[in-house]
N, C-alpha and C positions, 0 to 999 in steps of 0.2 A: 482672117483679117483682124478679130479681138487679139489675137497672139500679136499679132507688130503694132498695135495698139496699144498695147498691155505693156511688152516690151522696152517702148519711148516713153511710157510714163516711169516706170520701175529704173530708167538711164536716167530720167530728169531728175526724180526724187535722190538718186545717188549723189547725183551732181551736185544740188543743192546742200545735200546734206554733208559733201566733203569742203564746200565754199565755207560754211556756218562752222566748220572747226576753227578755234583760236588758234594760235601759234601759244605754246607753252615752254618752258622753260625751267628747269632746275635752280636755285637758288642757294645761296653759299652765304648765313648769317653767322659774323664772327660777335659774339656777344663779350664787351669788357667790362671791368668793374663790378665781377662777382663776390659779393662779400664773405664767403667762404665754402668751403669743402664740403658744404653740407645741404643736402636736400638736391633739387632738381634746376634745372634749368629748361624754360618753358616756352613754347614761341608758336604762333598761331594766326595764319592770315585769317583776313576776312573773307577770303576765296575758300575757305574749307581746307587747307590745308594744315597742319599741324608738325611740331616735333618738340622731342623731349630728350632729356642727358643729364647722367648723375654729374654734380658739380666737383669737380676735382681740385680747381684751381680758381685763378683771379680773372680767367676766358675761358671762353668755350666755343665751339663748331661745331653748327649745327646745318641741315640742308633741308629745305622745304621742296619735294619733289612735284613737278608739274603746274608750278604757278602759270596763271593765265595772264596773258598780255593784257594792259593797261591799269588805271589805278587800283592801289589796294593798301590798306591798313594791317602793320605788323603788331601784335601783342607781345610784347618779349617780358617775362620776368623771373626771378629768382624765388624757387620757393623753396625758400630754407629747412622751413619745418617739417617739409614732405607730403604734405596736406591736400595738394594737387589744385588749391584756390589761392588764390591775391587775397593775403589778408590785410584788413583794414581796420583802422580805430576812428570813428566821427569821418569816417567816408575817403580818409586818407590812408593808400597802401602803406604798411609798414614793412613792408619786403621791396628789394629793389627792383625798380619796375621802366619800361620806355613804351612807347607808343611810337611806330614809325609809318609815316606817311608817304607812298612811294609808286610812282612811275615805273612799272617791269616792262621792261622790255626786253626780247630777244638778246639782246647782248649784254644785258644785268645780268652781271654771273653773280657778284659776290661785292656785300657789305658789311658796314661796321656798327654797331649799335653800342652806343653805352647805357649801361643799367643806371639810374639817380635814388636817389633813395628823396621821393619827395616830402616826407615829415620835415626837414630841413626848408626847405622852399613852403611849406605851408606856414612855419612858425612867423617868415620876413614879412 
């Protein structure tokens, strides 16, 4: 009688624990506006996922695997100097950088980020 006891609980906890899975999904970020050939290109949810690629050109593509359904914050930037940090002068990146805020859902394959270079926008 403990074995078909035991049983319905070890089916329940299954059950629950296949409900509690997100839907995930792959991601396709096309980064524009790299200022040159040089260093990395950097990108990093707030969901723990990450990726990185040497800079060849003026874009880049990149894929963050397994992003989880609902809001999440993208870190994208260019680091030139290869240094693997956002560097800053008086609290402003000097590397070109974006901050994207985003809705994934199941059928978010693929977007467009452009890099700013905000020393520019701090000076106005």
């Amino acid at each position: 009688m403990k074995t078909i006891g035991f049983k319905w609980v070890a089916l329940f906890v299954a059950c629950v624990c296949a409900v509690s899975v997100s839907a995930q999904s792959d991601l396709t970020v096309k980064v524009k506006n790299i200022r040159s050939a040089k260093g990395k290109v950097m990108i990093a949810a707030d969901k723990g996922q990450y990726a990185m690629l040497d800079a060849t050109g003026d874009t880049a593509t990149l894929v963050l695997k397994e992003v989880p359904e609902g809001k999440c914050k993208l870190y994208v930037y260019h680091d030139e100097n290869g240094n693997y940090q956002l560097d800053r002068v008086d609290g402003v990146p000097t590397e070109n950088c974006a901050i994207v805020d985003l809705d994934m859902t199941v059928e978010a394959k693929t977007i467009d980020v452009e890099l700013a270079d905000l020393r520019n926008k701090a000076k106005k």
